[in-house]
N, C-alpha and C positions, 0 to 999 in steps of 0.2 A: 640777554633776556631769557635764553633756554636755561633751563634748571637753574633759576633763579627763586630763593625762596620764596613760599607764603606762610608767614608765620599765622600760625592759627590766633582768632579773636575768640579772648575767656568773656563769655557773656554775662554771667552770673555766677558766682558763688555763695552760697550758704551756709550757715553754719545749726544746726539745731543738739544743744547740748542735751538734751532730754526726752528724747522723743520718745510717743507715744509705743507700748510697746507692739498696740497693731502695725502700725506705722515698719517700726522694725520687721515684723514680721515679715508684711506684703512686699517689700524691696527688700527679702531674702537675708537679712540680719535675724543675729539670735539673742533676742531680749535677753539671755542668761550670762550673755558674754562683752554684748553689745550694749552703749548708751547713746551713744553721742554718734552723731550722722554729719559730713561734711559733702554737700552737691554743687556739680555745676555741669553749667551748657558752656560748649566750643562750635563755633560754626567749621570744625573738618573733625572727623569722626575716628579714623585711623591712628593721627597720634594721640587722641587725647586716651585711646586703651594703651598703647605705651608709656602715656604717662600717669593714668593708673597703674598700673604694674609697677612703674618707678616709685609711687606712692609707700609700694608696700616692702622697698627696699630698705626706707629710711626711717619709715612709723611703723609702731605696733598696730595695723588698721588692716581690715580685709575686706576688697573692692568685692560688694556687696549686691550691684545692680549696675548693667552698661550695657545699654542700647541705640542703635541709629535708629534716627526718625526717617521715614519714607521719604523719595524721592531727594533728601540735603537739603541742608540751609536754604538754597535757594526758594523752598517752596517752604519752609518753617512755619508754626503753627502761629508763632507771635515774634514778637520780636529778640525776646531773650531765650527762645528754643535754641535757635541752632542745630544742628546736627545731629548732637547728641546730647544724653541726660546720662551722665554719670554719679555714682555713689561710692561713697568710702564711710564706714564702719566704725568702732574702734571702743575700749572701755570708758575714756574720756577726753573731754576734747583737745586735753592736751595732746592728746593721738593723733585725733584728726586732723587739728592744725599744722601738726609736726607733716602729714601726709599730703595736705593740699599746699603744701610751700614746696613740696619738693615735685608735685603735681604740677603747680605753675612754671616752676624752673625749668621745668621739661619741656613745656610748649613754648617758654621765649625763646629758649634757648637752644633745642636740640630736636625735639621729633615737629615733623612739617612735611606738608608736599609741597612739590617743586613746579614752575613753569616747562613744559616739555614741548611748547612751539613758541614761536613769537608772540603771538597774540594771548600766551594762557590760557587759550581756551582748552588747552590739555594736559591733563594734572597728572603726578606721578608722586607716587610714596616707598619711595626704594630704600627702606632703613634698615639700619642693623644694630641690632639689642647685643653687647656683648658680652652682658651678663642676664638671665632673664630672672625674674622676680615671682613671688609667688602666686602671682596672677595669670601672667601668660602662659606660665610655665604650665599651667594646671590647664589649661584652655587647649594648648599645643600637644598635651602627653608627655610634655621634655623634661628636666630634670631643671631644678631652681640654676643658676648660676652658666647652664648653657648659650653657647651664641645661637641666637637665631635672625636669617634675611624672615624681614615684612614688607613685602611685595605689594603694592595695591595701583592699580590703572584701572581707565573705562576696557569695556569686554574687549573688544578688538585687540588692542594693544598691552593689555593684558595675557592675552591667548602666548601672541607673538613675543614678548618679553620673558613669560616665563618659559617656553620651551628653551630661549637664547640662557636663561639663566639656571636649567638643571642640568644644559651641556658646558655651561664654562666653568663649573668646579664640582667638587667633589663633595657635594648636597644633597640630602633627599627631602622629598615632603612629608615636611610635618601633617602640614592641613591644602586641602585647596578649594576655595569657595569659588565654585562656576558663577558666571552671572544670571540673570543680575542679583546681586546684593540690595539692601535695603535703599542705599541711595545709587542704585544703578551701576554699580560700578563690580571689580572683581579682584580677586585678592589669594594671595598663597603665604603660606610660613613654610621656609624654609631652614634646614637645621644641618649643621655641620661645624668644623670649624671655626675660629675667627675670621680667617683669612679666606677661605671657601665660600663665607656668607657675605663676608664683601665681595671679591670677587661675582658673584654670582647677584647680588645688587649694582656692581658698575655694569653687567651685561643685561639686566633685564632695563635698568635705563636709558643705555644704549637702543637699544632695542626699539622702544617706546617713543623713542626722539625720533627713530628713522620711520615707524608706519604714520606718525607724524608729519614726516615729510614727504613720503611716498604711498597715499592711502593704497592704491589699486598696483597689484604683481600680478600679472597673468602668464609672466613665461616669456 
């Protein structure tokens, strides 16, 4: 059961080949460049910005607008919110569709958080990009095609994961979001090597799995 996946559920996707150019405008599109808009809701938030990023590795499209809804899926405004509301860009929609296929291939298939007790009631997102796209890359300050760990746990274990994961390899931070984050939770980008960024995602999961099992260390 521990670190056992949860593949993220695609709630909606959309397709709007013409949109209006206010439209463009307000979700950060440039009417001048931009036509064609492709959206969707994931009920977990963390891969589905990995798998924008991977959108922009395979389309001509540029992830546009990507935000977490307060508090997570759990507390969703409707049914097909989710987590989050993502946008992808592009001049037309042969773009876009080219970028939400390789969007979705990302959520079945590769980016997810994991089970990290028996019960699931404790989630963990220990990934590693080993190539980054022009999305994260730009969000991170790193450079297109770098590895980077994407770290994400509730705060606690969180805290305790990522100190285990900037001493077990030879990583620095890119970013580190204290908590809480929009859906409570907390999160770091880490950058170094290939091997470095795994390494230092098998230890911050480790980690996560033991304050898991052992909430309270007093000494």
């Amino acid at each position: 059961m521990i670190l056992d996946r949860i593949v993220p559920r695609v709630l909606a996707v959309r397709r709007l080949p013409g949109a209006d150019p206010a439209l463009l405008t307000a979700y950060g599109a440039d009417p001048s460049r931009h036509a064609a808009l492709g959206l969707v809701t994931v009920d977990q938030d963390d891969p589905t910005y990995v798998a924008l990023d991977e959108a922009t590795k395979h389309a001509a499209v540029d992830v546009v607008f990507a935000k977490s809804f307060y508090a997570g899926s759990a507390h969703a405004s409707g049914a097909l919110s989710g987590e989050i509301l993502g946008v992808i860009a592009g001049a037309d929609m042969a773009d876009v569709d080219a970028g939400l296929a390789a969007l979705i291939r990302c959520l079945e298939h590769d980016a997810c958080f994991y089970a990290a007790n028996e019960k699931g009631t404790i989630t963990v997102f220990p990934h590693v990009i080993a190539s980054l796209g022009r999305y994260l890359s730009a969000q991170a300050g790193l450079n297109v095609g770098e590895a980077m760990a994407y770290l994400v746990a509730p705060p606690m274990e969180h805290t305790i994961g990522l100190d285990a994961a900037l001493k077990a390899a030879s990583v620095r931070a890119a970013r580190i979001f204290t908590p809480p984050t929009e859906t409570n939770f907390a999160a770091a980008w880490l950058s170094g090597d290939l091997n470095a960024c795994q390494a230092a995602a098998v230890a911050y999961a480790a980690a996560v799995v033991e304050v898991g099992r052992q909430a309270w260390d007093l000494g």
